[in-house]
SEMINU-188826 format. One record per atom (N, C-alpha, C): x, y, z. Coordinates in steps of 0.2 Angstrom, whole numbers, plus 2048, in hexadecimal, padded with zeros to 3 digits. Each point is the difference from the previous one (the first is absolute). Example, Ala and Ser with C-alpha at 12.3 -4.5 7.8 and 13.67 -1.06 7.14 Angstrom:
# SEMINU-188826
8427E4827
7FC806800
804806800
7FE8057FC
804806801
7FC805803
END
This chain:
# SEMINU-188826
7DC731829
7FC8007FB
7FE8077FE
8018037F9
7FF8067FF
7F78027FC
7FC803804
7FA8017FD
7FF8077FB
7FB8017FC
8008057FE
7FF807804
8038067FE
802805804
7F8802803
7F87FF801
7FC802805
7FF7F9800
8057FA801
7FD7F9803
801800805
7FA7FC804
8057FE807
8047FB802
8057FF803
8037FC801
8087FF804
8037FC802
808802807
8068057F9
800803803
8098017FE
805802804
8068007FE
8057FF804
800806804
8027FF808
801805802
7F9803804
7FB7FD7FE
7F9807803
7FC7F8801
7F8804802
7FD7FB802
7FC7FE7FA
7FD7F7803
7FE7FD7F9
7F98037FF
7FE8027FA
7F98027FF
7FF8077FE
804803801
8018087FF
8038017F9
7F98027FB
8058027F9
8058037FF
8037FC7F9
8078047FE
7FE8047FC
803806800
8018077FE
8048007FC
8048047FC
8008017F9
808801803
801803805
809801802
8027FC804
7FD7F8803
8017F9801
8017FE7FB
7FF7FE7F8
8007FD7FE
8048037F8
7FF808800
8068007FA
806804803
7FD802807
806805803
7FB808801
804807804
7FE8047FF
7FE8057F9
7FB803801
8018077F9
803803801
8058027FA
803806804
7FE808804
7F98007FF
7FD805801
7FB7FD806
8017FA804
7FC7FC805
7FC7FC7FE
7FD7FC802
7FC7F87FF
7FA803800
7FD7FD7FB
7FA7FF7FF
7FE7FB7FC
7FA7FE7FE
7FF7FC7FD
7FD8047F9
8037FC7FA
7FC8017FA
7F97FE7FE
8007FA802
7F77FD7FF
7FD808804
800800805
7FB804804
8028087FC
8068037FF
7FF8047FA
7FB8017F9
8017F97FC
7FB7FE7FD
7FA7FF7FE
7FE7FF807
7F97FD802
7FD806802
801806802
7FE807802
7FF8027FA
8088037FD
8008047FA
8017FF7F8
7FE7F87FF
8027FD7F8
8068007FF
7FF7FC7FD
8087FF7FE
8018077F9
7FD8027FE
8038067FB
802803803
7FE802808
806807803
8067FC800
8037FA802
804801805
8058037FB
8048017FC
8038057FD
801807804
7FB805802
7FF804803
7FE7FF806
7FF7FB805
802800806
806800801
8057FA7FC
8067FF800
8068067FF
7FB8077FD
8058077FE
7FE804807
7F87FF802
7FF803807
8057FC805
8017FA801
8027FF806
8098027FF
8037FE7FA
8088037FF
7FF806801
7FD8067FD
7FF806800
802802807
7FB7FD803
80080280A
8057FE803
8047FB7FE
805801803
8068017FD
8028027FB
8038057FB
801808805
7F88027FE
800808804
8007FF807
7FD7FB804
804800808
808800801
8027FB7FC
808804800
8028057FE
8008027FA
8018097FE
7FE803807
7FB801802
800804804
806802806
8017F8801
805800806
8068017FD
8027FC7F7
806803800
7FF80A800
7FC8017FD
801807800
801807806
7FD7FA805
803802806
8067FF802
8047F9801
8078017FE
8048037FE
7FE8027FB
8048057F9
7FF808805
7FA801801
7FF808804
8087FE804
7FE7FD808
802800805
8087FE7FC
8017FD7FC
8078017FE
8058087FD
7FA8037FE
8038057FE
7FE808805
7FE7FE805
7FF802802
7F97FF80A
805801805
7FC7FC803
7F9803804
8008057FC
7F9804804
7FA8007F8
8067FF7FB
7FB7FE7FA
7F87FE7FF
7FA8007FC
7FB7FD804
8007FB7F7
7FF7FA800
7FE7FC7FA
7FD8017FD
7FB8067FF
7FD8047FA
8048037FD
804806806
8068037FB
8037FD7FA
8047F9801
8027FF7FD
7FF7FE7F8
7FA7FF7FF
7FD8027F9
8018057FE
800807805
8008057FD
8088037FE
8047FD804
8078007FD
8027FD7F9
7FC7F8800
8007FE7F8
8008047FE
7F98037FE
7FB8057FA
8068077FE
803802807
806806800
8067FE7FC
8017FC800
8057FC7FE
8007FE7F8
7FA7FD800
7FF7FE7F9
7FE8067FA
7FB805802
7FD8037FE
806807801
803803803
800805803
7FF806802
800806803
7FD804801
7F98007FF
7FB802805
7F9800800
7FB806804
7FC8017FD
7FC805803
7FB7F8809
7FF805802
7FE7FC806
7F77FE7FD
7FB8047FC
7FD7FE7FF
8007FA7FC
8048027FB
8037FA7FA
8017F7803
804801808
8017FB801
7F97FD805
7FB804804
7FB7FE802
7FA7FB7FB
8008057FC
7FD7FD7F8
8047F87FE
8057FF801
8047FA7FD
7FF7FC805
7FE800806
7FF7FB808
7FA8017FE
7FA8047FF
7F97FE801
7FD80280B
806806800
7FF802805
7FE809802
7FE800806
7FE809800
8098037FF
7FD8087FD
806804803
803802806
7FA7FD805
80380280A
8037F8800
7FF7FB7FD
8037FA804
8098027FC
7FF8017F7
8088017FF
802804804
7FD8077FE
805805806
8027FE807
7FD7FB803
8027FF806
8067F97FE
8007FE7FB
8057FC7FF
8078027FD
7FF8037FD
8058047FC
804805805
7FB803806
803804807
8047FC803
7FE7F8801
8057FB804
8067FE7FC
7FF8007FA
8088007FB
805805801
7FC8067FE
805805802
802802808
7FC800805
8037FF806
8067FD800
7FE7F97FB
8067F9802
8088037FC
7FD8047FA
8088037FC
7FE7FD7FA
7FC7FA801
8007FC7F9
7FE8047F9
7FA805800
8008047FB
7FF808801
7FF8047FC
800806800
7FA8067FC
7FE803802
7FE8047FC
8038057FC
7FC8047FB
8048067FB
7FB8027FD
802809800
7FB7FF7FB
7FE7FF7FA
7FB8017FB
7FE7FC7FA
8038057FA
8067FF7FD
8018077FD
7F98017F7
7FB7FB7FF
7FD8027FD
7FB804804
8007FE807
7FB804804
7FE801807
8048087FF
804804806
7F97FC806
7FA7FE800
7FC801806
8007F9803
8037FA7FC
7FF7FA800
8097FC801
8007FC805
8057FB802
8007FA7FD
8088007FE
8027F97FE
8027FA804
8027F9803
8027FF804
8047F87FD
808801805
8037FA7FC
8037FE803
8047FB800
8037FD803
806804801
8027FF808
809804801
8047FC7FF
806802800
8087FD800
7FE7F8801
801802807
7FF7FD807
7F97F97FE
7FC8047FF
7FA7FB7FE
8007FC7F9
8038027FD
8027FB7FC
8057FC7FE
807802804
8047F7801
7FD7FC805
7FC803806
7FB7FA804
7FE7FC7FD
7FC8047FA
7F97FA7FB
8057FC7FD
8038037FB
8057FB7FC
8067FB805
7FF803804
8047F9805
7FB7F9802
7FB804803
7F97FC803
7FE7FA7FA
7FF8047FA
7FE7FD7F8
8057FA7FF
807804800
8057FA7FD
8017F9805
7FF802806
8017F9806
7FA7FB7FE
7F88057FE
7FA7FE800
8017FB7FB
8028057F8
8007FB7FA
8057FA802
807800801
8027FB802
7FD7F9805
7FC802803
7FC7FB805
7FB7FC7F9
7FE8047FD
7F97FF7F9
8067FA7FB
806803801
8037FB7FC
8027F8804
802800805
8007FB804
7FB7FC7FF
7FC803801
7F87FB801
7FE7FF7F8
8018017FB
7FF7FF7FC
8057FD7FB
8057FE804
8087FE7FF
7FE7FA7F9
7FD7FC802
7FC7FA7FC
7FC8027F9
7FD806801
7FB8017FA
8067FF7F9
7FD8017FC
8028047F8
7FE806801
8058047FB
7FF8097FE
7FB8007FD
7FB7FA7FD
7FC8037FD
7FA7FF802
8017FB807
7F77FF804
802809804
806800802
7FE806804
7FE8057FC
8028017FA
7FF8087FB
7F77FD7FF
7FE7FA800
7FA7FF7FD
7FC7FF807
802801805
7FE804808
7FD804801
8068067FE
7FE806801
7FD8037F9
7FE7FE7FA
7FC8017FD
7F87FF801
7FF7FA803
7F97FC800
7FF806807
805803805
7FE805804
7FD8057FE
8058037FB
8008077FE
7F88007FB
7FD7F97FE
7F98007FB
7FC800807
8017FD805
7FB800808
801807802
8058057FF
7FE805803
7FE8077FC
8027FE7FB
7FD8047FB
7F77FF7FF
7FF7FB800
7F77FF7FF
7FF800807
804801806
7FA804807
8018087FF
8038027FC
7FF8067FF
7FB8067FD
END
């Protein structure tokens, strides 16, 4: 006998009298079990829109992180998974002043310069100096440092097509748009 999901009553498998829960009776969330009533009964039902972006969100950016770890250790095994945003930005952007690039993370100039010291150690980028101005460094990606990235990127993106094997060209293009408006407005 199936009861509503905070009734009490037997279900299959567990003891009789222990409420059914939300991942008994429709299955797991993808993002973990909880229940919606007890969401709604805390936060109104006008969030759940926005609990719903918070909870994908969080585990959205739990992953990124660890793929982005991945992608370091792939291109490099003593890489740290911060760097490798900083290889994107080199990549996409090219050649940059070191302050340029602290200002674009939102980070001091001693945490970049000690980041950009671990790249160049690695070979992956380089400094030179800035030929508008002799007292000022540019820093860019090497040879070496960037067939890694575009290696590391091309297996990456090929993985993003797998997993998205199923979509349309146009949920994905309307993806990374609805991102590009969420990262643009936390800016």
């Amino acid at each position: 006998m199936l009861r509503p999901p905070d009734g009490p009553g037997p279900r299959s498998g567990g003891a009789p009298g222990r409420p059914h829960t939300r991942c008994e009776i429709l299955g797991p969330h993808p993002t973990g079990c909880h229940t919606a009533k007890k969401e709604r009964d805390v936060h109104g039902s006008e969030d759940q829109e926005f609990l719903a972006l918070e909870r994908e969100l969080s585990v959205f950016l739990r992953r990124a992180r660890a793929s982005s770890g991945e992608m370091a250790r792939e291109l490099h095994p003593e890489l740290e998974p911060a760097a490798y945003g900083l290889l994107v930005r080199l990549e996409a952007a090219g050649r940059q002043r070191a302050t340029d690039l602290a200002a674009y993370f939102g980070v001091g100039k001693a945490t970049m310069s000690r980041q950009l010291r671990a790249l160049e150690v690695l070979g992956l980028v380089a400094r030179e100096q800035d030929p508008a101005d002799g007292r000022a460094f540019l820093v860019g990606l090497t040879e070496e440092g960037r067939e890694r990235f575009l290696r590391v990127r091309g297996a990456r993106r090929e993985q993003y097509m797998r997993k998205l094997a199923g979509w349309d060209r146009g949920e994905v293009a309307e993806l990374a748009r609805l991102l590009h408006q969420l990262n643009a407005g936390a800016e």
